[in-house]
Structure formats: structure tokens, C-alpha cells
C-alpha positions in Angstrom: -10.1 -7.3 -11.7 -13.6 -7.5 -11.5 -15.6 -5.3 -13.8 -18.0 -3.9 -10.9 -14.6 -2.6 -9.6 -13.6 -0.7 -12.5 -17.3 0.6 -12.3 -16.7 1.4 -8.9 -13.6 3.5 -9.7 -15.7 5.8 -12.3 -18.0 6.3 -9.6 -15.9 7.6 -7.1 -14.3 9.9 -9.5 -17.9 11.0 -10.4 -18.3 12.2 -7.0 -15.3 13.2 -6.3 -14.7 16.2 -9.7 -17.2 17.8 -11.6 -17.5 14.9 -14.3 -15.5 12.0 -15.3 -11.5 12.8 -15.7 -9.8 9.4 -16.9 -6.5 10.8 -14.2 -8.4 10.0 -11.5 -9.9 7.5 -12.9 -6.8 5.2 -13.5 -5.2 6.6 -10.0 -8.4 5.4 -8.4 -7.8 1.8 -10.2 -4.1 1.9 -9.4 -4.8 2.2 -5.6 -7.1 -0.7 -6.0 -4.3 -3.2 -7.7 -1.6 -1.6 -5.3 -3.8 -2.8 -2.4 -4.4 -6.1 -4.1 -8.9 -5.0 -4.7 -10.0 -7.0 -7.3 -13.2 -7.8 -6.4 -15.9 -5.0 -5.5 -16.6 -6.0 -2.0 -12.4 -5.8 -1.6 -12.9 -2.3 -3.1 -15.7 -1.4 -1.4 -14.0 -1.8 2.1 -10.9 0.0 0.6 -12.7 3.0 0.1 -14.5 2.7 3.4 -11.0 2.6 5.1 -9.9 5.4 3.2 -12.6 7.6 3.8 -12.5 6.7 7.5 -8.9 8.1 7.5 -9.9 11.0 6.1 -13.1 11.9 8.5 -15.8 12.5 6.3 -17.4 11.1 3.2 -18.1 12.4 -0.2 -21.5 14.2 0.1 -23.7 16.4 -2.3 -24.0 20.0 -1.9 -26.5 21.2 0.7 -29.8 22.0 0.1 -32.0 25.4 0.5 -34.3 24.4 3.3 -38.0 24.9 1.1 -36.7 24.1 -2.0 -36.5 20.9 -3.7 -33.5 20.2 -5.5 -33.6 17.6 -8.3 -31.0 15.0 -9.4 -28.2 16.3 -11.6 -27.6 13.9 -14.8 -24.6 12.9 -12.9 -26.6 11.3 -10.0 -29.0 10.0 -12.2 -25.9 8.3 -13.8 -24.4 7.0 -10.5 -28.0 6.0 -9.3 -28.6 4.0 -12.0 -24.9 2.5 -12.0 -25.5 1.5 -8.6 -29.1 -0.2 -9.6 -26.7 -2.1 -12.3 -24.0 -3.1 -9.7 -27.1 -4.5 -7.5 -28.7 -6.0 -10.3 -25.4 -7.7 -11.0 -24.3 -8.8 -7.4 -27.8 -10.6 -7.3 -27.5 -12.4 -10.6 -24.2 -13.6 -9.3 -25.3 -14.9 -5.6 -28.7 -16.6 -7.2 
């Protein structure tokens, strides 16, 4: 399994609890191997799939209209895993 696809997994579980719980975490990977995911993109469309089956995505809480709301450290974290993972992906296809 590739290592963007165990990042992948700690993201989701980011977004979808308050914080990191290793549970979800390893339930998250175990869906992944069950469905044979071992590469990111594989990953990536599983989680598409699943959150078309389930009719909506994981979004943040909505803002006050006026008020500006700034990143928790948690989406700092997941932007800056995401800048890895695209960092990554690139080194890999150049």
C-alpha cells in the first residue's frame, strides 16, 4: 500500500471526528485493502464512490455571513498534507 494512501486515510478521519482516532483510522485503511486500494488514485475514487452513495460530502461548518473565520490547526494540517501529497504525486510523474 502506497504511503499517500495511508496519508489519505488520516485525512479522512481528520475530517470526519474532532481530531485523529487511530479506530477510524485503521477501519478507513481496512476498507481500502478489502476493496483491493493500494494506490492513492484507487483510494481516491473509493472514497468518491462512497461519498456518492451517501449524498453529500464532508464539509466544514458554516460560516456567519460578515465574519471571517480562520483555519483551525486541523485544516492547516490537512492543507499542508494535501500540498505534501501534490508535491509528491509530481515528483513521481516528472
Amino acid at each position: 500500500m502506497d504511503e499517500a494512501v495511508v496519508i489519505r486515510a488520516m485525512e479522512r478521519a481528520a475530517l470526519a471526528a474532532s481530531g485523529y482516532r487511530f479506530t477510524l483510522i485503521t477501519k478507513i485503511l481496512g476498507d481500502y485493502l478489502r476493496s483491493g486500494a493500494k494506490t492513492f488514485e484507487a483510494a481516491k475514487a473509493l472514497d468518491d464512490a462512497f461519498e456518492a452513495r451517501k449524498g453529500s460530502s464532508v464539509t466544514t461548518a458554516s460560516v456567519p455571513s460578515g465574519r471571517r473565520q480562520q483555519p483551525s490547526r486541523q485544516q492547516q494540517n490537512q492543507s499542508r498534507l494535501q500540498q505534501m501529497l501534490r508535491e509528491e504525486e509530481a515528483r513521481g510523474k516528472g
